[in-house]
C-alpha positions in Angstrom: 13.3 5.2 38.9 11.3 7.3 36.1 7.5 5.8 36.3 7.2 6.6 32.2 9.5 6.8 30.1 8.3 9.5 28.2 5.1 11.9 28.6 3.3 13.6 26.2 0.6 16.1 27.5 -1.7 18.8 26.0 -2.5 16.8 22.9 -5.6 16.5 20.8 -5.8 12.9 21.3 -7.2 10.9 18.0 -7.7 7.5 19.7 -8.1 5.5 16.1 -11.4 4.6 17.1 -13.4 7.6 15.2 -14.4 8.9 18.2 -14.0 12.9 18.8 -10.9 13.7 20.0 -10.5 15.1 23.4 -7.2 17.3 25.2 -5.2 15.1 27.1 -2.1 13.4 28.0 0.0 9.7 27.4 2.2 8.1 29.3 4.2 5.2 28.2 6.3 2.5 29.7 8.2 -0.2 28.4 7.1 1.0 24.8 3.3 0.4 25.7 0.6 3.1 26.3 0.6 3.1 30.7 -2.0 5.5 31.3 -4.6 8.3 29.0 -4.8 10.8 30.9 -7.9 13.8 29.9 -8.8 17.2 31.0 -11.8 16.4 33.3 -15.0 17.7 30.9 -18.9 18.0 31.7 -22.1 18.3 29.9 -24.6 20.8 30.2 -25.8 19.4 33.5 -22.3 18.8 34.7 -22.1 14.9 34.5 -18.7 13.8 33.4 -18.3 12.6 29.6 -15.9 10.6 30.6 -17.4 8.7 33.6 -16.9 4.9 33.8 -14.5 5.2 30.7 -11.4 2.8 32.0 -9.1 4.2 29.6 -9.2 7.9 30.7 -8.4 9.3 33.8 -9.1 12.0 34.6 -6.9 15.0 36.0 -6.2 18.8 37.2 -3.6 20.4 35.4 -1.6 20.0 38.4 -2.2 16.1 38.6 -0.9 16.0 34.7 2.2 18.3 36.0 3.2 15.6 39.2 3.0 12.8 36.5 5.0 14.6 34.0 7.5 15.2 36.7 8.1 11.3 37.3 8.9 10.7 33.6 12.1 10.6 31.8 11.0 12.3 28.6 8.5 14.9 28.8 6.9 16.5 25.9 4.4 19.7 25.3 2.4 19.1 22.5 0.7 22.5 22.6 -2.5 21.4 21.1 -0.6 19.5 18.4 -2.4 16.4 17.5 -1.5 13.5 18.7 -2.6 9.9 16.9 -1.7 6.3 16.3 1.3 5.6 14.3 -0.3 5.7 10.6 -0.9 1.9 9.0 -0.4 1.5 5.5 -2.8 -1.1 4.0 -0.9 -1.6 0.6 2.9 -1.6 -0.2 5.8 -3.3 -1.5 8.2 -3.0 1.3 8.8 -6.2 1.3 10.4 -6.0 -2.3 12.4 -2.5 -1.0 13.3 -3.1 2.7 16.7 -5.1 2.7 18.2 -1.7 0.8 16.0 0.5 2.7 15.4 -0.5 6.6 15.0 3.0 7.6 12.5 3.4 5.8 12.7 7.0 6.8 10.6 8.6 3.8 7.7 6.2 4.9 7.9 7.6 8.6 8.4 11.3 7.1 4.7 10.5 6.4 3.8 9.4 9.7 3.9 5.7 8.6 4.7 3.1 11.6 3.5 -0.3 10.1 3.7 -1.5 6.5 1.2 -4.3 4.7 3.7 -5.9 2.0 3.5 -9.3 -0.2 0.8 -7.1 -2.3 -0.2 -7.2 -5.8 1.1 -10.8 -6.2 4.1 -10.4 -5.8 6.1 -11.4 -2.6 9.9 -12.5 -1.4 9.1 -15.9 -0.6 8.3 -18.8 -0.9 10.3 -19.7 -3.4 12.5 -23.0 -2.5 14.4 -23.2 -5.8 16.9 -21.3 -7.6 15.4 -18.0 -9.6 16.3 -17.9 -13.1 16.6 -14.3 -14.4 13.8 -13.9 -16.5 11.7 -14.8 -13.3 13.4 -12.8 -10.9 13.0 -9.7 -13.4 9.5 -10.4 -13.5 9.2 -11.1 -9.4 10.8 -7.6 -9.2 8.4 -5.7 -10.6 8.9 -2.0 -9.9 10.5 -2.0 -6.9 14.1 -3.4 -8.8 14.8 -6.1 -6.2 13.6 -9.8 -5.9 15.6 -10.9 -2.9 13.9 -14.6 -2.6 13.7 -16.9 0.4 12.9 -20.8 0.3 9.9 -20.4 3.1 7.9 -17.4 4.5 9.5 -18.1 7.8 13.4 -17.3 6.9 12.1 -14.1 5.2 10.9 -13.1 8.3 13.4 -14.1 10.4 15.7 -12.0 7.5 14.2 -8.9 8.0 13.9 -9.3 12.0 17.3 -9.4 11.7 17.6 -5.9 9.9 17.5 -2.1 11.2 13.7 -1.6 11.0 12.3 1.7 11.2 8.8 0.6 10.3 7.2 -2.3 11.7 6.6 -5.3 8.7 3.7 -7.7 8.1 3.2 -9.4 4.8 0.8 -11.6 2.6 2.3 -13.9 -0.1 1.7 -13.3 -3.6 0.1 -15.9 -6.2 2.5 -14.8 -8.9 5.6 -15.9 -6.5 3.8 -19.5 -5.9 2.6 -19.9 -9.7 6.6 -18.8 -10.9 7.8 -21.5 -8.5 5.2 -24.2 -10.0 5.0 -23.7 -13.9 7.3 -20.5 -14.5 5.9 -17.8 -17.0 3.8 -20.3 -18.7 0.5 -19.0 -20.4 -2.0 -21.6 -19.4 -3.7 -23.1 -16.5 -1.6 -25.2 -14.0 -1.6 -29.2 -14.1 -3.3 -31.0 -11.2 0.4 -31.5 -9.4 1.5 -27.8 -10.3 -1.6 -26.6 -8.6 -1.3 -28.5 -5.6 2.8 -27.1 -5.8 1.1 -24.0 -5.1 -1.3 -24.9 -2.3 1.3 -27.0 -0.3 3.7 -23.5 -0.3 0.7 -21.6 0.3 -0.7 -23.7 3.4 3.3 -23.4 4.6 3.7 -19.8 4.5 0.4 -19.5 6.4 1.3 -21.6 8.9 4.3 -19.2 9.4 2.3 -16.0 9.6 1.3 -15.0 6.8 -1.3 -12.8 6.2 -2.6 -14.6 3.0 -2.5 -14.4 -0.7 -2.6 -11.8 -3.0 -3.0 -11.7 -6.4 -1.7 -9.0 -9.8 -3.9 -10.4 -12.3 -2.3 -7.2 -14.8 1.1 -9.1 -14.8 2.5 -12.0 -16.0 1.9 -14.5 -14.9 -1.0 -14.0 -12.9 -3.1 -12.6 -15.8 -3.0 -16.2 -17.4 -5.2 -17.6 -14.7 -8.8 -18.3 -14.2 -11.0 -18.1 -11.8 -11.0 -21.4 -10.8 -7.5 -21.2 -9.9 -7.4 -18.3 -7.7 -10.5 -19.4 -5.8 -9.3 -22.8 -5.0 -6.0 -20.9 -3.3 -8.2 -18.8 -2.0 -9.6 -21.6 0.3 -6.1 -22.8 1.0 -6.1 -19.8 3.7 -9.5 -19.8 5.1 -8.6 -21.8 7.8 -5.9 -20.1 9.1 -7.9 -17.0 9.2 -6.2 -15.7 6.1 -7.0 -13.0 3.7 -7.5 -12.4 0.1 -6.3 -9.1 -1.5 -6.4 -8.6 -5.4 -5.0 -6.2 -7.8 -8.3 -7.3 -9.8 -7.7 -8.2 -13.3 -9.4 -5.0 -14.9 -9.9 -1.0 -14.1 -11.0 0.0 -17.1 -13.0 -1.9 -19.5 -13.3 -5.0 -17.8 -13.7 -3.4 -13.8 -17.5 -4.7 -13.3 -16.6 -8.6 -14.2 -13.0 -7.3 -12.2 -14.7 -6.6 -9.2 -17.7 -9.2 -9.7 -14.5 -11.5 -9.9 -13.5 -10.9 -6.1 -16.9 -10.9 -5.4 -17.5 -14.5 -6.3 -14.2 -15.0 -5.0 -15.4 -14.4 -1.2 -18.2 -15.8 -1.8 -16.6 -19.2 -2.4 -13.7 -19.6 -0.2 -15.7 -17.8 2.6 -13.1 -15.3 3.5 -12.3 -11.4 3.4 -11.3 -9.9 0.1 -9.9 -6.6 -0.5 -9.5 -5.3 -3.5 -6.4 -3.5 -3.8 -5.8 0.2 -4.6 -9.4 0.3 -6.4 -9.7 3.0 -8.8 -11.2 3.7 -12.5 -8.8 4.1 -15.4 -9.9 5.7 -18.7 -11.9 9.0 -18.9 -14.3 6.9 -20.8 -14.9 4.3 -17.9 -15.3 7.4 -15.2 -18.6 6.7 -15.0 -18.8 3.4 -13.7 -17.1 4.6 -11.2 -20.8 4.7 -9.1 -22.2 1.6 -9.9 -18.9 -0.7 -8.8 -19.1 1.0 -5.7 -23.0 0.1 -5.5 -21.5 -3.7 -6.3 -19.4 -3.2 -2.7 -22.1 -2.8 -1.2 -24.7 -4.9 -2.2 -22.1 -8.0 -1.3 -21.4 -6.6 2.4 -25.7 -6.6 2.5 -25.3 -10.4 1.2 -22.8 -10.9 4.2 -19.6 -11.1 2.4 -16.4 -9.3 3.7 -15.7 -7.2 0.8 -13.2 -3.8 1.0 -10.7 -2.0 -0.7 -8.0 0.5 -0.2 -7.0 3.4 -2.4 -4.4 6.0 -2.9 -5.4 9.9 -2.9 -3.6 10.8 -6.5 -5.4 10.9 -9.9 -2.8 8.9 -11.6 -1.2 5.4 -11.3 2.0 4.3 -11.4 3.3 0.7 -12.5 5.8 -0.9 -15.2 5.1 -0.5 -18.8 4.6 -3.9 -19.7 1.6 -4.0 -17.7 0.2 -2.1 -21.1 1.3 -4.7 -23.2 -1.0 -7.0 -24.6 -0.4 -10.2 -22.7 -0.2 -13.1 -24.9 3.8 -11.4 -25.9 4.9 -11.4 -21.9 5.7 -14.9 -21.7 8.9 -15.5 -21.1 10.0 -12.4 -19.1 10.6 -8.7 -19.4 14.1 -9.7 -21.6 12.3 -11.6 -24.1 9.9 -9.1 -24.9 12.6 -6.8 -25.2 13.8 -8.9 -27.9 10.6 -9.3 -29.0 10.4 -5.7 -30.1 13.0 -6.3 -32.6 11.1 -8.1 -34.7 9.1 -5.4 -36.9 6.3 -8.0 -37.3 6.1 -8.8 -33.6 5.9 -4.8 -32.6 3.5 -4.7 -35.6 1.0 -7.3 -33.7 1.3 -5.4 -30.8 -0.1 -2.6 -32.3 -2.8 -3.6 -34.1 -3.6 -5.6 -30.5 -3.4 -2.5 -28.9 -5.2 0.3 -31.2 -7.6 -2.0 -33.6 -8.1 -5.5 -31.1 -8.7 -3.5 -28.2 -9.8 -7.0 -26.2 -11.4 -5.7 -23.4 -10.3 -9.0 -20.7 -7.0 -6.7 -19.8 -6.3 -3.1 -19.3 -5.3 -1.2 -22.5 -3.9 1.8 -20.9 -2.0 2.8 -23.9 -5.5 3.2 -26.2 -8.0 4.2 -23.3 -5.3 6.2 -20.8 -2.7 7.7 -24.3 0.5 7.4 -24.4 1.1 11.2 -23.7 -0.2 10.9 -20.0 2.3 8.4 -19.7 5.1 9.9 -17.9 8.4 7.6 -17.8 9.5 7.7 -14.2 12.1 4.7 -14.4 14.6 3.6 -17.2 17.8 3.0 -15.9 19.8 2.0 -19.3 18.1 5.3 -20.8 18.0 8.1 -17.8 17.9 10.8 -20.5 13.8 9.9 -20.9 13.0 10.0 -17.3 10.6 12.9 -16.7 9.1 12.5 -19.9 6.3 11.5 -21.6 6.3 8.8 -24.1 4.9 11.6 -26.6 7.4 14.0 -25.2 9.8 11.5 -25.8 9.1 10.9 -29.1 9.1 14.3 -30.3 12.7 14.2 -29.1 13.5 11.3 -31.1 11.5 12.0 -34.0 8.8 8.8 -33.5 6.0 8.7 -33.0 4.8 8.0 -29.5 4.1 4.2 -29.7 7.4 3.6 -31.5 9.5 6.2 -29.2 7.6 3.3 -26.5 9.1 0.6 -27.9 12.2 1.6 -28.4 13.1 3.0 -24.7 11.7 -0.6 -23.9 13.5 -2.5 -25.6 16.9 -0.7 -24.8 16.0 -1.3 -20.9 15.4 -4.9 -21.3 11.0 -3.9 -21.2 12.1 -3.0 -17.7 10.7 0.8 -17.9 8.4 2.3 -14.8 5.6 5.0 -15.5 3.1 6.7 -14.1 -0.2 7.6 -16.1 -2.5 10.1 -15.2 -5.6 8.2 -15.4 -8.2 8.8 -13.4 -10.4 11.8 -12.3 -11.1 13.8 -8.7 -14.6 13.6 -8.3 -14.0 9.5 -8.5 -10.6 9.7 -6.1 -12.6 11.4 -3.5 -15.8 9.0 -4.0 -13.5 6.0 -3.4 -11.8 7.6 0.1 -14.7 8.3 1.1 -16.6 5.1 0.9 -17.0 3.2 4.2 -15.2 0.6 3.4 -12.0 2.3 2.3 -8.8 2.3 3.8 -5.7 3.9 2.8 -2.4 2.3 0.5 -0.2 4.0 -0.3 1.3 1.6 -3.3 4.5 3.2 -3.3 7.4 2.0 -4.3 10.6 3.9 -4.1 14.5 2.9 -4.0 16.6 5.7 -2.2 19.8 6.1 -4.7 17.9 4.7 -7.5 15.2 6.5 -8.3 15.7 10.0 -9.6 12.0 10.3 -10.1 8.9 7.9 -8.6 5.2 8.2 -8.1 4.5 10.5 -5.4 2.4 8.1 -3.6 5.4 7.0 -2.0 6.5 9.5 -0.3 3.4 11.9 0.4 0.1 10.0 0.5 -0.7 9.9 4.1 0.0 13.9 4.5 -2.2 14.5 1.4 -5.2 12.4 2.5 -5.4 14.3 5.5 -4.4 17.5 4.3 -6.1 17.7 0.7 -8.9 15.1 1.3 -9.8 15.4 5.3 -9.1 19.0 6.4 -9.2 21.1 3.1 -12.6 19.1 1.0 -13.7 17.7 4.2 -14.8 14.2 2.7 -14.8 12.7 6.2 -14.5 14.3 9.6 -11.1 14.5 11.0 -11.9 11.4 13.5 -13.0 9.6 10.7 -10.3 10.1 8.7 -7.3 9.1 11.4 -9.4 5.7 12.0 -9.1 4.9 7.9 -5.2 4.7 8.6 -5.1 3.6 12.6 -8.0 1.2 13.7 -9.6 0.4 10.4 -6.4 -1.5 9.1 -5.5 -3.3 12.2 -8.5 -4.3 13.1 -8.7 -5.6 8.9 -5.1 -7.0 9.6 -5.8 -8.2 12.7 -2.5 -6.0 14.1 -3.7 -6.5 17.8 -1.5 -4.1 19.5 -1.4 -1.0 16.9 -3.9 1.4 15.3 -5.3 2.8 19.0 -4.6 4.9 21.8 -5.7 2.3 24.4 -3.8 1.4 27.4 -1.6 -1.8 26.9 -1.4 -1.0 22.9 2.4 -0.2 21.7 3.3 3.5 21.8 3.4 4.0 18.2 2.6 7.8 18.1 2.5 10.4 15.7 2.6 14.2 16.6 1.3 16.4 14.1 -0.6 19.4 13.3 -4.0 18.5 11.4 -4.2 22.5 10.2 -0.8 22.9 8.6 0.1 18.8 7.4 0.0 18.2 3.5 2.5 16.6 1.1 5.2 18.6 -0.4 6.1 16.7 -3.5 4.3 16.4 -6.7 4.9 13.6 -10.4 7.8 16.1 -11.2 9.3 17.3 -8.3 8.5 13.7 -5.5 11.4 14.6 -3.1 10.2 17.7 -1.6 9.3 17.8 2.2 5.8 17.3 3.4 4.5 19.5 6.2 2.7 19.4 9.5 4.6 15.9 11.0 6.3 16.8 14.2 7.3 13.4 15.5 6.8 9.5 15.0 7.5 7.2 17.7 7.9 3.5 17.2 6.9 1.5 20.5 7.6 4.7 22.9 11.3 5.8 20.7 11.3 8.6 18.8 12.4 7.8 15.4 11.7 11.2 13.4 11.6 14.8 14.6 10.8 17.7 12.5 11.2 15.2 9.2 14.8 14.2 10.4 15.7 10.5 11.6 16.8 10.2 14.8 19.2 7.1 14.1 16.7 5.0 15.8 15.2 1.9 14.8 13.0 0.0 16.6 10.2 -1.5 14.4 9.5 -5.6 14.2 8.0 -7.8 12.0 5.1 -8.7 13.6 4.1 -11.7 13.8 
């Protein structure tokens, strides 16, 4: 009998802990790391660097070669780098992974473990029927609302399924505040509110990993303060976190972030705030000074982080640029909405002469011409597009060419805006206490075109960002997607080459990986990922699954 299953030796090994990396080998067993094997290295006065270390043994080449004979797999790296499986902080798999298990594109970028339930928006719970009006608007981009009564038969659902990346999610405050009081533009009643807590403490006590909030959608941009802080507490017992898509990232994003701020401050809990950015060429400069606000709060002891995505341009639905006082009632009502002249005639004049700065006018501060229309399935013809590009086409202006590809997709249009600038993007990585989301969201034989994001961010951070501008060192860099999130997730057996974690291993070469795809062109191959391995199985080589699929939720 084999003593490992498989073997990989002559790696660079990137341990997730931000240490330097060192040549070595791994040996796995029963889909957990056995042994760490290194090259046997001294200093300048020939002490051992690695003397006393319990992880690392140390061995002669021909030590490595008699373990590697006494393994059923055996594999060369040649120098290739070897890391923990890559953990993205921010997603919506849970909204996409009952049509796409595989998840293959996410592992093409070296992805093993997926954060979902994010930006307010999660499968469950929801213990009622869904009308259609609210499961259009608990779909959001990703095109599916597949609802469960508790958190704890969504998991057991997607145990159940294929997995080719390993599943943890929060719960979203607009799924709990739907189930309570619907779309309704107010603040809840005493029994809707504690509706909403009673689900809340539920899911938690099934594994959740707490709430998250999209305060840019309906209906969490009708709430208050009050209301999300009072959740908020809900999951400080159970060791819970809260992550926001924060109400503004534009003209509101100090009082956005001071928001999350006072946020942790009163329930006494982490807060991240999700995919944190600045939107609007004319807001680029505050860029610094929210940043400073980060930091100040972690010297006043709060837990405060974020997570970004390494593109200059966001991608989300188009009625998050509508102004929100005509989003009640669903995505279908507003499309009916915009056939009433003086209804689209309100929205304008909200839009280009209100300008109220308590939500994020993208279409006066981003322009409707760096809008580019990535998803309208009643109208494919405009995908690829910009609105402006579209209404030259049609003869409108861009604002009307807007509304009427909206309102012939029932408002259920996705776009992605180029928004934001580099020198801020690479600010934001680079912050200490930034991890890495990607956001994505793409639907394999539905989407002929989609953010990037989804496909390519992990290859482009550490191409573009780590190797090529050198924002962090390359250690550094593999610990913002390995150790950072699971130690912030509290994912106690991933993120780290340590003996006893799971084997979920990426193989890659750090001088050649980068993302292939660009807003045009998504689908084209990124570069540099050799193979991912999902608790010792290899589930991609050279960008091609392997039919196998092993990931978990984990609970």
């Amino acid at each position: 009998m084999a003593e490992n299953d498989l073997f990989i030796k002559n790696a660079l090994l990137y341990d997730g802990t931000g240490e330097a990396p060192y040549y070595g080998a791994v040996a796995v067993k029963n889909g957990r790391i056995r042994h760490i094997y290194s090259r046997e290295k001294t200093d300048n006065r020939g002490n051992s660097l690695w003397e006393g270390d319990p992880d690392r043994i140390q061995v002669s080449f021909a030590e490595l070669d008699a373990e590697a004979a006494s393994s059923r797999e055996v594999i060369d790296a040649d120098g290739l780098s070897l890391s923990p499986g890559f953990i993205d902080s921010h997603t919506h798999s849970d909204q996409a992974v009952f049509s796409n298990p595989d998840r293959t594109h996410v592992l093409r970028m070296g992805v093993t473990t997926e954060i979902g339930g994010n930006c307010g928006h999660s499968s469950s719970p929801f213990p009622r029927a869904v009308s259609d009006a609210e499961r259009a608007g608990l779909a959001r981009a990703s095109g599916q609302a597949e609802m469960f009564p508790s958190f704890r038969e969504e998991k057991e659902a997607v145990s159940r399924l294929p997995l080719g990346t390993n599943q943890k999610y929060f719960t979203g405050h607009n799924t709990l505040r739907t189930f309570a009081m619907g779309l309704a533009d107010r603040a809840p009643q005493p029994s809707e509110m504690e509706v909403m807590k009673e689900l809340l403490r539920g899911a938690m006590a099934e594994g959740s990993l707490g709430l998250t909030t999209g305060l840019s959608y309906e209906p969490g941009i009708y709430s208050e303060t009050e209301e999300l802080a009072a959740l908020a507490k809900e999951v400080k017992p159970f060791g819970g976190i809260y992550a926001s898509h924060s109400r503004s990232e534009s003209a509101g994003l100090y009082d956005a972030v001071r928001e999350c701020i006072d946020i942790a401050r009163i329930a006494d809990l982490p807060v991240i705030v999700s995919h944190f950015k600045v939107v609007g060429k004319e807001f680029w400069p505050r860029c610094e000074q929210a940043l400073a606000m980060f930091d100040k709060a972690r010297s006043d002891g709060l837990n405060v982080t974020m997570d970004c995505y390494p593109y200059c341009a966001v991608s989300t639905t188009t009625t998050s640029a509508i102004p929100p006082q005509f989003l009640t009632g669903g995505k279908e009502a507003l499309a009916q909405k915009m056939h009433d002249p003086d209804i689209v005639r309100a929205i304008y004049k909200e839009i280009y002469e209100v300008d109220d700065p308590s939500w994020d006018n993208s279409m006066l501060h981003v322009g409707l011409e760096n809008f580019l229309i990535v998803g309208a399935d009643r109208t494919p013809e405009y995908v690829g597009m910009t609105y402006a590009e579209a209404g030259k086409a049609l003869g409108l202006s861009p604002f009307d060419a807007m509304i009427k590809i909206m309102r012939e997709n029932g408002a259920a249009v996705r776009d992605v805006r180029y928004a934001m600038c580099e020198e801020n993007v690479e600010a934001i990585l680079s912050h200490p206490l930034c991890a890495v989301g990607s956001d994505g969201i793409y639907v394999p034989g539905r989407d002929k075109l989609c953010h990037p994001r989804a496909l390519g961010t992990f290859p482009r951070y550490l191409g573009r960002y780590i190797r090529e501008k050198g924002i962090l060192s390359r250690e550094e860099g593999i610990r913002r997607i390995t150790g950072m999130p699971s130690d912030r997730f509290g994912l106690k057996n991933k993120g780290y080459i340590q003996t006893g974690k799971d084997a979920d291993l990426v193989l890659f070469d750090y001088d050649s990986i980068r993302d292939g795809g660009d807003f045009l062109h998504p689908f084209v191959p990124n570069t540099g990922i050799y193979k991912v391995f999902v608790e010792g199985q290899k589930e991609l080589e050279e960008n091609e699954s392997t039919g196998i699929f092993c990931a978990r939720y984990l609970d």
